[in-house]
C-alpha positions in Angstrom: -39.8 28.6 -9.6 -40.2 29.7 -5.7 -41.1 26.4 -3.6 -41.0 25.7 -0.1 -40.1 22.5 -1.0 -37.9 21.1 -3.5 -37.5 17.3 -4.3 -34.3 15.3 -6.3 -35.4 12.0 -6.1 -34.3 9.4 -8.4 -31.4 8.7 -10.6 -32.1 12.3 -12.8 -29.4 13.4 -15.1 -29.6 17.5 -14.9 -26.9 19.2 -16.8 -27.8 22.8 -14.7 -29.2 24.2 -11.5 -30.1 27.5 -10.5 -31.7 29.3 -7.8 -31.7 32.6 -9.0 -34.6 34.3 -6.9 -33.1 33.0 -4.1 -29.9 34.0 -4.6 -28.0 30.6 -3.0 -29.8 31.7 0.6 -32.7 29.5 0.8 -34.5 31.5 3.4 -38.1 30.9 2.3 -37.4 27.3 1.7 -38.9 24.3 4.0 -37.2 21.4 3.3 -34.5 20.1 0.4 -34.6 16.6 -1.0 -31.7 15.7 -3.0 -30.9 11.9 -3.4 -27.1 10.4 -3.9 -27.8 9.2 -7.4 -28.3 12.3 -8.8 -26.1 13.4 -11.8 -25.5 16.7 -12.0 -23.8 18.9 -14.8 -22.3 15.3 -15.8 -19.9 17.0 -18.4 -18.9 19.3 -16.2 -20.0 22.7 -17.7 -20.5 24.7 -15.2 -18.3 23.1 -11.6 -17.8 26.5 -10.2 -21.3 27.7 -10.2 -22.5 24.2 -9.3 -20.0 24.0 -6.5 -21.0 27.3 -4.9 -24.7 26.2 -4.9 -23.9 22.9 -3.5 -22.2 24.6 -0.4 -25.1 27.0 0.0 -27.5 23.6 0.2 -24.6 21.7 2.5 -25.1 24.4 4.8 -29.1 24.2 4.8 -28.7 20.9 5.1 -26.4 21.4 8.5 -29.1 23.9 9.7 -32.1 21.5 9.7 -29.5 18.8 10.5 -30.3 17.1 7.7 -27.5 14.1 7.4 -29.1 12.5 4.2 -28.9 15.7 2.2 -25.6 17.0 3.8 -23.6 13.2 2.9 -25.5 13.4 -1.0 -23.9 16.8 -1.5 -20.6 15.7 -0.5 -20.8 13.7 -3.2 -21.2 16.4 -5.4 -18.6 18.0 -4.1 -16.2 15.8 -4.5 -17.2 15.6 -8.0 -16.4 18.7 -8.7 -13.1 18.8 -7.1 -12.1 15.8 -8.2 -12.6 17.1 -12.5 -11.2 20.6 -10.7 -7.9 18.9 -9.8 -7.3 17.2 -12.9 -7.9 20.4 -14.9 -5.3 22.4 -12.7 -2.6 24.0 -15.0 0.3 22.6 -13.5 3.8 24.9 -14.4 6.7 22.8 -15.2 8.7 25.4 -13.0 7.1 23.2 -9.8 9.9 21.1 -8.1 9.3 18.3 -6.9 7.2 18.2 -3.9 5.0 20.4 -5.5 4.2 17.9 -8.7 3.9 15.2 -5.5 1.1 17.2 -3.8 -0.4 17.4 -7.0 -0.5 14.1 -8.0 -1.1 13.2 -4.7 -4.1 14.9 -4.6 -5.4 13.5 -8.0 -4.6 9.9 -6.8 -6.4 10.3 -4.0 -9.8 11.5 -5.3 -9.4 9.0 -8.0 -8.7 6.4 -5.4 -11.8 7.4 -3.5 -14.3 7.6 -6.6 -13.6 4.5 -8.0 -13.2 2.1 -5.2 -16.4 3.1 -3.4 -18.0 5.6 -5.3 -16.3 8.5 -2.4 -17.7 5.6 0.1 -21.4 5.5 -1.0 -21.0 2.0 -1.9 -20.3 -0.7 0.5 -20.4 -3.6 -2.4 -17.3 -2.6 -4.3 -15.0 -2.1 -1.7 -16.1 -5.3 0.3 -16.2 -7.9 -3.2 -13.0 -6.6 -4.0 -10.8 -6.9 -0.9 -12.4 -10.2 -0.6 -11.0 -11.3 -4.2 -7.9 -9.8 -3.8 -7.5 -11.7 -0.2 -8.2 -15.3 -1.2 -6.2 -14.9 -4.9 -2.9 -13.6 -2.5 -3.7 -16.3 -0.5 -3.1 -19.1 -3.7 0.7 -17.8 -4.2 2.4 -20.0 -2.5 1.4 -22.9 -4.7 4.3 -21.0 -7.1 6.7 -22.1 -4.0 5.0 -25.1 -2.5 4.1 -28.2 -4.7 2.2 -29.9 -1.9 0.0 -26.9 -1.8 -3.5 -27.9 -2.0 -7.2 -26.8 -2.9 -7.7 -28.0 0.8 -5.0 -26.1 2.2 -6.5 -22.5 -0.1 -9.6 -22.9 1.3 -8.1 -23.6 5.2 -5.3 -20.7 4.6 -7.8 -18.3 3.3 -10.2 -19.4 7.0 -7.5 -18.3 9.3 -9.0 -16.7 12.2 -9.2 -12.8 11.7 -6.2 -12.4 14.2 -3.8 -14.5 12.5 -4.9 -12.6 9.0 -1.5 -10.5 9.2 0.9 -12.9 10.1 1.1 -14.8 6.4 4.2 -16.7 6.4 3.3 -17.9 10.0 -0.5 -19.9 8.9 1.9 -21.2 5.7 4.5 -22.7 8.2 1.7 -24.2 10.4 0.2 -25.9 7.0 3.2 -27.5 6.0 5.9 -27.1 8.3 9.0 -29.2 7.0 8.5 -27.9 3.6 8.1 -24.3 4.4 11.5 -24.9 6.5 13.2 -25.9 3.6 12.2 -23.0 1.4 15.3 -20.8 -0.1 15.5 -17.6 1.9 14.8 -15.9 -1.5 11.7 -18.0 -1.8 10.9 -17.0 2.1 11.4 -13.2 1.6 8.8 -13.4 -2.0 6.4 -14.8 0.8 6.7 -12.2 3.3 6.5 -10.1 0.6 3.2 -10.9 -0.7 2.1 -11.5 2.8 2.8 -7.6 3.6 0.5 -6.4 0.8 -2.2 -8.8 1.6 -2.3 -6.5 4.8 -2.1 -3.6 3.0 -5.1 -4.9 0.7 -7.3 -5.7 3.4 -6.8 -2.5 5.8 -7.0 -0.3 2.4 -10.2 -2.2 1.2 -11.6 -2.3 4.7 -11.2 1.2 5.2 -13.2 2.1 2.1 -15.7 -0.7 3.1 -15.9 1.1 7.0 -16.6 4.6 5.5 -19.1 3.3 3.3 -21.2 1.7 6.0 -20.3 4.8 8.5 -22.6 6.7 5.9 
């Protein structure tokens, strides 16, 4: 049909789209509605022609400044590209940086849909880094007998600037016994206290995007 107005609203699954009569310009059109939920082409039948139409509406959407309908497309979009980059033929004449950016590029998009949903959802990221933050923070009862419940809960309530220095909140909690730790024993703990940091500013990250949106 020819509308002025078109409305997506909901959690609709829609396996096509077409704006024929239009021809992807929307110039007769008032105002687009298209929610985040949507599910589009789910299976992936048609990406290219779905993509194409979703940058024609992207760039409505930046004409009548329309942030709502510009971020839910972008979702789309990296939908699409996402499926697109896993389907890429990839020749087995590439060397080696080449099969890097590839995979680097799949990694990536993977990363981003399933860890926030390409930051549309603040939940995931945030329940996640916190689980992963107070289970690093039970490792050294592996090193440390006199390691408590107590001392878990009072490690994992350090104050947000002493969150990267690990090792140091373990030495203030038991001070003598930390000191007599084998250096092998030390190292495991700055080990696991470097990818606690990593864990938190990768989680955070995808929990600060989310909430930007």
């Amino acid at each position: 049909c020819k509308a002025n107005y078109y409305v997506f609203s909901g959690i609709n699954c829609i396996n096509h789209i077409n704006f024929n009569e239009l021809d992807f310009n929307f110039k007769d059109i008032t105002s687009i509605y298209f929610s985040s939920r949507e599910r589009i082409d789910p299976n992936f039948e048609d990406s290219y022609h779905h993509r194409k139409l979703f940058l024609s509406m992207r760039e409505f959407g930046n004409k009548k400044q329309d942030v709502g309908l510009v971020s839910a497309l972008d979702k789309q979009l990296h939908r699409i590209e996402y499926f697109l980059t896993k389907e890429q033929k990839v020749p087995f004449r590439f060397n080696g940086s080449e099969w890097l950016e590839y995979w680097q590029d799949r990694l990536l998009y993977a990363w981003r849909r399933w860890s926030s949903d390409y930051y549309r959802s603040w939940f995931r990221p945030l329940l996640i880094g916190v689980l992963g933050y107070v289970a690093l923070n039970a490792f050294p009862w592996i090193w440390i007998e006199e390691f408590t419940v107590s001392d878990w809960i009072a490690f994992s309530l350090r104050r947000i600037d002493r969150l990267p220095f690990y090792t140091v909140g373990l030495e203030e909690l038991h001070e003598s016994v930390y000191k007599s730790l084998s250096l092998g024993s030390k190292n495991w703990l700055r080990f696991i206290g470097l990818l606690q940091v990593v864990w938190v500013t990768m989680w955070g990250f995808a929990f600060s995007k989310s909430i930007r949106r």
